[in-house]
Backbone as JSON, one array per atom type, in Angstrom:
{
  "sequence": "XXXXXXXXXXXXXXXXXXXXXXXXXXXXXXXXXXXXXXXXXXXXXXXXXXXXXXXXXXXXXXXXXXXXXXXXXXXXXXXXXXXXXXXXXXXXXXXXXXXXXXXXXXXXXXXXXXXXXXXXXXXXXXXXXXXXXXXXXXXXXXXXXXXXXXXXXXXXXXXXXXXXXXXXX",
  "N": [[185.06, -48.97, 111.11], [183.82, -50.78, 112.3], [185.6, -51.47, 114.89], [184.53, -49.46, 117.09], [183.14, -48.3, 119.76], [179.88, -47.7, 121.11], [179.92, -45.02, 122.19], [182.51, -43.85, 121.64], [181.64, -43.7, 118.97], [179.41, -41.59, 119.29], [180.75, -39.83, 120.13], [182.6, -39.13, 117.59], [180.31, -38.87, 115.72], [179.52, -36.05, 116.77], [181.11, -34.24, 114.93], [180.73, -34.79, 112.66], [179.2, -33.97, 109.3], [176.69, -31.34, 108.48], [173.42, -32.67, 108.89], [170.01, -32.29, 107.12], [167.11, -33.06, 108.21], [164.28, -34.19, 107.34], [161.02, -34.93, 108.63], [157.72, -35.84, 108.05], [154.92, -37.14, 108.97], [152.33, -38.69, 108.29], [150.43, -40.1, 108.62], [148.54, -41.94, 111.08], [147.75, -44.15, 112.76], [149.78, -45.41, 113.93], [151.39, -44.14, 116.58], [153.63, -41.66, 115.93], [156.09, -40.63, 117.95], [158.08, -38.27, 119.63], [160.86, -39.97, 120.16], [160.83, -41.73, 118.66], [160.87, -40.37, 116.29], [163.6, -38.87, 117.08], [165.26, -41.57, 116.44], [165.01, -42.09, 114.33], [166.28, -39.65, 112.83], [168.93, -40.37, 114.16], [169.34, -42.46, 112.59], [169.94, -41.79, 110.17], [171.57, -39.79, 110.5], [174.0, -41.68, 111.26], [174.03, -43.09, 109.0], [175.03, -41.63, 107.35], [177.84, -40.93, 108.53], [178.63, -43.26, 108.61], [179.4, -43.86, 106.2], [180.82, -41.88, 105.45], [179.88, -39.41, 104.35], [180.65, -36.5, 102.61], [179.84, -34.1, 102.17], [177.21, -31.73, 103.49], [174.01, -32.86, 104.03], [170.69, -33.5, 103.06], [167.55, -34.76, 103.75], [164.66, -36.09, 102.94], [161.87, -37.56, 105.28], [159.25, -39.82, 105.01], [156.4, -40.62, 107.01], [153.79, -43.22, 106.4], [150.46, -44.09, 105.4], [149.46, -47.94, 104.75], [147.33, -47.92, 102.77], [148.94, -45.54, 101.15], [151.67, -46.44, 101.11], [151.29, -48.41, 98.99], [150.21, -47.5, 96.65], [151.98, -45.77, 95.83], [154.22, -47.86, 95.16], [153.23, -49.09, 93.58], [152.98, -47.21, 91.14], [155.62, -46.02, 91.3], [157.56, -48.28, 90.79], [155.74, -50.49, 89.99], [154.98, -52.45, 90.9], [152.07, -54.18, 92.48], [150.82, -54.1, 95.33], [151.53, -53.3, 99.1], [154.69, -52.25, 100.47], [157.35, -52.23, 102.91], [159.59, -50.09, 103.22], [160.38, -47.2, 101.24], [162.72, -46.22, 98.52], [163.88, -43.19, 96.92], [166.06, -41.93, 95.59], [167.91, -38.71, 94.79], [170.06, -38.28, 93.23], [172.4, -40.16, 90.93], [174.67, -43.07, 91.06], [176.64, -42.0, 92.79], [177.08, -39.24, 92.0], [177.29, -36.25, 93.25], [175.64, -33.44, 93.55], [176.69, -30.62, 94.59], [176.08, -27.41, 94.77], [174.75, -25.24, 96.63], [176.1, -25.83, 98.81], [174.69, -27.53, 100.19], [173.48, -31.17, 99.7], [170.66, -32.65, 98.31], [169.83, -35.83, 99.19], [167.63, -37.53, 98.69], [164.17, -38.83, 99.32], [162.61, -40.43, 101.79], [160.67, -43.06, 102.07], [158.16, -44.77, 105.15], [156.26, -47.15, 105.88], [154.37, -47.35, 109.22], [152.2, -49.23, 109.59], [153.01, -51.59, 108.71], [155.88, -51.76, 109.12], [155.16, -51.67, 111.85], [153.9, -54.31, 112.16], [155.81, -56.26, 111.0], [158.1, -56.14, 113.04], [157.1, -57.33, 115.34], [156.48, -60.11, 113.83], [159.27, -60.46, 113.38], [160.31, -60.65, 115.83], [161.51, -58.06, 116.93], [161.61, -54.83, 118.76], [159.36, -52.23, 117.86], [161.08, -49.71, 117.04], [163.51, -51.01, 116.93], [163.31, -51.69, 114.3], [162.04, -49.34, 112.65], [164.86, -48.0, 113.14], [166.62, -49.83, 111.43], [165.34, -50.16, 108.88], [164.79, -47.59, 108.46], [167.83, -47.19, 108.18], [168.52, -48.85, 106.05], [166.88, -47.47, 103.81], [168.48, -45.18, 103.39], [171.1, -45.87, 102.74], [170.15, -46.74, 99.98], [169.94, -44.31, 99.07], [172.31, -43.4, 98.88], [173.23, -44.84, 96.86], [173.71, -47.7, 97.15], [172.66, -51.09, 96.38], [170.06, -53.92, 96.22], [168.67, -55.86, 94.91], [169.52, -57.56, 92.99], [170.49, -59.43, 94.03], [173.17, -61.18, 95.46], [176.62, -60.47, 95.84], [176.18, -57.5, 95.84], [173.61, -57.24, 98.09], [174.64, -59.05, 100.23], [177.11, -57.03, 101.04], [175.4, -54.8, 101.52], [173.52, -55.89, 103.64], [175.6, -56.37, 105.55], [176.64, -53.79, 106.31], [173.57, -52.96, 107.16], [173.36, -54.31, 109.38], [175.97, -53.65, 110.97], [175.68, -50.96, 111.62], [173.27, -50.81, 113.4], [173.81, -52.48, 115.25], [175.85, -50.41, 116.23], [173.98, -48.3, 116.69], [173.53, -49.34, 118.89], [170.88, -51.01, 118.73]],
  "CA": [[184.22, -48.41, 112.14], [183.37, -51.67, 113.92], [185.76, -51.46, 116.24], [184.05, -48.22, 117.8], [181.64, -48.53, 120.77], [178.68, -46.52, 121.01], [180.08, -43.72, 122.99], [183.21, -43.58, 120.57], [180.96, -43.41, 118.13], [178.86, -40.21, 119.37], [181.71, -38.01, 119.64], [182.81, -38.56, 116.09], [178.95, -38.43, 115.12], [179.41, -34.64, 116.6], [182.13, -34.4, 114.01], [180.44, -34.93, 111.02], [178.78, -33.05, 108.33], [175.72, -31.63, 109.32], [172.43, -33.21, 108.01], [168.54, -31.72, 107.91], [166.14, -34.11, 108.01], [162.69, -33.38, 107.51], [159.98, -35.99, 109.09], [156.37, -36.09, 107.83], [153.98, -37.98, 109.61], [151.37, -38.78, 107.48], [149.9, -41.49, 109.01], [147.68, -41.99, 112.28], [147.62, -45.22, 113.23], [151.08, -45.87, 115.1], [152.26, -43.17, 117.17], [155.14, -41.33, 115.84], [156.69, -40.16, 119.8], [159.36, -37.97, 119.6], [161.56, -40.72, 120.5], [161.16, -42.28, 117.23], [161.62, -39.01, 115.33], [165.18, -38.78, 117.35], [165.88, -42.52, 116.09], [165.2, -41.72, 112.32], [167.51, -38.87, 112.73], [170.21, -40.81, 114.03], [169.41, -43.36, 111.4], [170.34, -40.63, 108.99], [173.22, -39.17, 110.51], [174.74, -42.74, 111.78], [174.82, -44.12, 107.87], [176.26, -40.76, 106.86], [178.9, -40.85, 109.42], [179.24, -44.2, 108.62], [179.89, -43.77, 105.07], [182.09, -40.66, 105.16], [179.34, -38.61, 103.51], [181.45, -35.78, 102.5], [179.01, -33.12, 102.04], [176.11, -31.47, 104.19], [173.17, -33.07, 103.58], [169.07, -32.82, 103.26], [166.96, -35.98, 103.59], [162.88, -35.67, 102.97], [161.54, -38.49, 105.46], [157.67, -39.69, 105.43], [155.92, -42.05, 107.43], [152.81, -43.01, 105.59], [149.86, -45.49, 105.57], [149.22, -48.53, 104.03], [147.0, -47.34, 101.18], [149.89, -44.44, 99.91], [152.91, -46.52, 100.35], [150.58, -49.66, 98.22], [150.2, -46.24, 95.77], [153.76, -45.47, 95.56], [155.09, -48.95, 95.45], [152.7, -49.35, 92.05], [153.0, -46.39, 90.59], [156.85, -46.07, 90.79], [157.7, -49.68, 90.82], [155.09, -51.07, 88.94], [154.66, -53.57, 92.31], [150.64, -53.99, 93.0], [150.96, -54.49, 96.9], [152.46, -52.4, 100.06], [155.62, -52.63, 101.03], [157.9, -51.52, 104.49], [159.68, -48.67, 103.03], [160.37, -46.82, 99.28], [163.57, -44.39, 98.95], [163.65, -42.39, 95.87], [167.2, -40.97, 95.28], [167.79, -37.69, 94.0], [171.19, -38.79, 92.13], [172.77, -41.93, 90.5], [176.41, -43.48, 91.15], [177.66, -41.05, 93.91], [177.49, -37.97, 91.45], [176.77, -35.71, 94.41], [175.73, -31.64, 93.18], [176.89, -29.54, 96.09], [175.72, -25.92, 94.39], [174.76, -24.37, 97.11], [176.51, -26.39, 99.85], [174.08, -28.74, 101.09], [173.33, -32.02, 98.8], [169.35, -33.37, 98.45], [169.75, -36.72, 98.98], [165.85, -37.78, 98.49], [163.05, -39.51, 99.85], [162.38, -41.92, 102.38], [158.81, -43.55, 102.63], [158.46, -45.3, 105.76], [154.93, -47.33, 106.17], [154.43, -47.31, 109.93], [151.85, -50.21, 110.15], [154.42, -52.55, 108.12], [157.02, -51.76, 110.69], [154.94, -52.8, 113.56], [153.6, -55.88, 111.79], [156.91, -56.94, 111.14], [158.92, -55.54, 114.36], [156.59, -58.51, 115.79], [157.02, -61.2, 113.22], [160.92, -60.44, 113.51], [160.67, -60.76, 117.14], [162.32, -57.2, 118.13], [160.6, -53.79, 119.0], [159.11, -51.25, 116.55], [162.03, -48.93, 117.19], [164.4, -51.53, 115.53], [162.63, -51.95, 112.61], [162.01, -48.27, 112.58], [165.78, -47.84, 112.58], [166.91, -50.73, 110.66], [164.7, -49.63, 107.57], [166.03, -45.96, 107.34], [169.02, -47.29, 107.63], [168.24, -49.81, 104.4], [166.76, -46.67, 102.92], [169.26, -44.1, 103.48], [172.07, -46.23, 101.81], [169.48, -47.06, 98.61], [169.5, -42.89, 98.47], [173.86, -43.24, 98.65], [173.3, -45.47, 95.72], [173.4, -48.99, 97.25], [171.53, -51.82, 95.95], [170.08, -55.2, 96.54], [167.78, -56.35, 93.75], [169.86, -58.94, 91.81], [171.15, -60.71, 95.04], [174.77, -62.33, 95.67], [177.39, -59.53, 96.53], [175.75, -56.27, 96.89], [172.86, -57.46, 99.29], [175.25, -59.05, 101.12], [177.5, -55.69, 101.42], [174.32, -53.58, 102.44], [173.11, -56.35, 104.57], [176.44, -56.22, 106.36], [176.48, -52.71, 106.44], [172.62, -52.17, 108.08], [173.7, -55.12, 110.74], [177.06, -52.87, 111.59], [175.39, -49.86, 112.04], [172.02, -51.16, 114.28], [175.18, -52.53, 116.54], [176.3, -49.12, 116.81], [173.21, -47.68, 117.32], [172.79, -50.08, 120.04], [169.34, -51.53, 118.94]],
  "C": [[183.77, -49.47, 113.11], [184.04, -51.84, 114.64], [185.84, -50.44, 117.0], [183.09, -48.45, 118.89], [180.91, -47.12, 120.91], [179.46, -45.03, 121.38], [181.31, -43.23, 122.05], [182.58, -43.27, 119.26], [179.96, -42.12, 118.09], [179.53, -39.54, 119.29], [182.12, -38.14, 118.15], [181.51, -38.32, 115.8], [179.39, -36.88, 115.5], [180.3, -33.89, 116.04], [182.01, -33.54, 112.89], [179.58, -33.75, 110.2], [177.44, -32.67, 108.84], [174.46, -31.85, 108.41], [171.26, -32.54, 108.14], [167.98, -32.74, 107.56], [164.72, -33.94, 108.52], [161.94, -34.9, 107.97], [158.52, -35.47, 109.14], [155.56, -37.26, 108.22], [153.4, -38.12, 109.02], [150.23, -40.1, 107.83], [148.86, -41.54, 110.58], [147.37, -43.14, 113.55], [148.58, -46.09, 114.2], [151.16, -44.71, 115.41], [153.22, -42.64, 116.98], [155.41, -40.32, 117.2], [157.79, -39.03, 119.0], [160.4, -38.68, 119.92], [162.18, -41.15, 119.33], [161.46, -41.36, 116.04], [163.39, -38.96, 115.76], [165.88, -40.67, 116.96], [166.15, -42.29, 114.72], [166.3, -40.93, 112.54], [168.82, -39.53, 113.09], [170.59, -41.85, 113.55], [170.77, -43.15, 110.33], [171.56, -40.41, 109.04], [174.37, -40.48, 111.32], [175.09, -43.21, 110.26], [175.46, -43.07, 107.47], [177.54, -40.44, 107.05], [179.75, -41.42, 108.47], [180.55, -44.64, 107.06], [180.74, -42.53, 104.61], [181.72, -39.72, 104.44], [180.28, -37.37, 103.8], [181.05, -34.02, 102.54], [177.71, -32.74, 103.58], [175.08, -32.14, 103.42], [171.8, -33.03, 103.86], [168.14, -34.3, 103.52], [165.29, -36.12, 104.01], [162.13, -37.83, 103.9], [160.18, -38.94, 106.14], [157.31, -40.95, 105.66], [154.32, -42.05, 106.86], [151.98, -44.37, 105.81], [149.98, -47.03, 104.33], [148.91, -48.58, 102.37], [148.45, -46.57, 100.41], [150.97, -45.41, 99.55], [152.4, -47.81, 98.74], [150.67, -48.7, 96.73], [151.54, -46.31, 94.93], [154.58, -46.02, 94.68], [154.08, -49.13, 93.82], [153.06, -48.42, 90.9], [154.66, -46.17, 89.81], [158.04, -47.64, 90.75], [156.93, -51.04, 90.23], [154.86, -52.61, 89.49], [153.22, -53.22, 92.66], [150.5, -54.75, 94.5], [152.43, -53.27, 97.38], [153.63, -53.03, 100.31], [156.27, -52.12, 102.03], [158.41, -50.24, 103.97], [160.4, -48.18, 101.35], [161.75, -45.73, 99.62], [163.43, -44.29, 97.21], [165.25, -41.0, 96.14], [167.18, -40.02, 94.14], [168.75, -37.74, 92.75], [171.55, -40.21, 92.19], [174.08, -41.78, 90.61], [177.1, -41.85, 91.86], [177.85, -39.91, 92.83], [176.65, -36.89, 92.3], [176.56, -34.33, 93.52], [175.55, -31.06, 94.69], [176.78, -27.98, 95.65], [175.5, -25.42, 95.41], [174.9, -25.05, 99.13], [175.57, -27.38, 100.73], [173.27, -29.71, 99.92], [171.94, -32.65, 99.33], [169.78, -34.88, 98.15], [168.68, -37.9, 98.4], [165.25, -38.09, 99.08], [163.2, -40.39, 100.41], [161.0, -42.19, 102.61], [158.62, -44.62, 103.87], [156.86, -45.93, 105.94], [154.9, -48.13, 107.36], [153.58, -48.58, 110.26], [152.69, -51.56, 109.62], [155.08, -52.96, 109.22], [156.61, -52.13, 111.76], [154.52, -53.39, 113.13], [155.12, -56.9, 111.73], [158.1, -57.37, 112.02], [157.9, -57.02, 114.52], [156.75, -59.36, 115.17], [158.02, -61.18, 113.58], [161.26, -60.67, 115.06], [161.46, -59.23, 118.09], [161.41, -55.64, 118.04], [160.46, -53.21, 117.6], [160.25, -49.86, 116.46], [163.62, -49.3, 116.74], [164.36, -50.88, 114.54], [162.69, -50.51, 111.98], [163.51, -47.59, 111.78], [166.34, -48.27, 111.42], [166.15, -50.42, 109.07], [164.96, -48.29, 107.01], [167.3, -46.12, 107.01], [169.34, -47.79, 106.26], [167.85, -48.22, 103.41], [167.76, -45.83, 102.65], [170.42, -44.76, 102.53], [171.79, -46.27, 100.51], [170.04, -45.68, 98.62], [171.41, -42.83, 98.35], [174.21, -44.06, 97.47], [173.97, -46.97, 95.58], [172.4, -49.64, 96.7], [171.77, -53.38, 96.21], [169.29, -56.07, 95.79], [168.21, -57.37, 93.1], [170.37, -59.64, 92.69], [172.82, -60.41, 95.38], [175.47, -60.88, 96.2], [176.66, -58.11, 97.5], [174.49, -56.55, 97.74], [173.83, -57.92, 100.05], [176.16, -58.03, 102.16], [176.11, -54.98, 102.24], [173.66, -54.19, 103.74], [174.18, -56.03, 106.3], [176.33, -54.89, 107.3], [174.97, -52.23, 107.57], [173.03, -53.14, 109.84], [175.08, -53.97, 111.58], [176.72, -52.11, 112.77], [173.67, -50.16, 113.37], [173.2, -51.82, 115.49], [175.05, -51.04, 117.07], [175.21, -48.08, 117.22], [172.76, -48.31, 118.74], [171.54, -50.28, 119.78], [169.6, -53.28, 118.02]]
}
């Protein structure tokens, strides 16, 4: 796929499988625009493309404060401190259930003041970061991982750099 340019890359995007993607705001303190709702979404449906998801799919995605994701991030991770964003896959090792034609992929937690703390450390807007983190999540929920280091971070790293190309951000 990297040698596609953006615009090659939208018409197959209107191709592909088609995705729902739910977005919960939950938060108050950054602005979620409609702008940034239409980036998540083509977060979503840019790594699905990207990865040849085969199925229709569903993807539950919440932007949340400080306190919940700090919650979250303890509770199901057993981590006492916030972190940028949590996914929570519905299945393990690509065993997809397509019963009634559209596959729950799971959860994305997105904690909106994170993302603009860091969008500034990192030097590039909050509409990166924005992207660049569903994209990190959305692959965790395809059953990527980066936890023990050396190969597969490198793969997923590759992978969110590809696709933030192709989104142009």
């Amino acid at each position: 796929m990297s040698d596609l340019n953006v615009k090659e890359y939208d018409m197959k995007a209107k191709k592909a499988q088609n995705a729902h993607i739910d977005i919960d705001n939950r938060q108050k303190s950054i602005k979620l625009t409609v702008s940034h709702r239409a980036i998540i979404r083509k977060a979503v449906k840019a790594v699905l493309e990207y990865e040849d998801f085969p199925f229709d799919a569903e993807v539950s995605v919440s932007v949340v404060t400080v306190p919940e994701i700090h919650a979250l991030n303890k509770i199901y991770r057993d981590k006492d401190r916030p972190t940028d964003v949590l996914s929570f896959p519905q299945h393990e090792d690509g065993e997809w259930e397509n019963g009634h034609g559209v596959v729950t992929l799971g959860d994305v937690v997105l904690c909106a003041d994170i993302l603009s703390t860091q969008s500034v450390s990192f030097g590039h807007t909050f509409e990166r970061e924005l992207a660049y983190l569903t994209i990190h999540s959305v692959l965790h929920l395809l059953g990527y991982e980066h936890e023990d280091g050396g190969e597969e971070e490198r793969i997923m790293t590759e992978k969110q750099n590809e696709l933030i190309k192709i989104l142009g951000l």
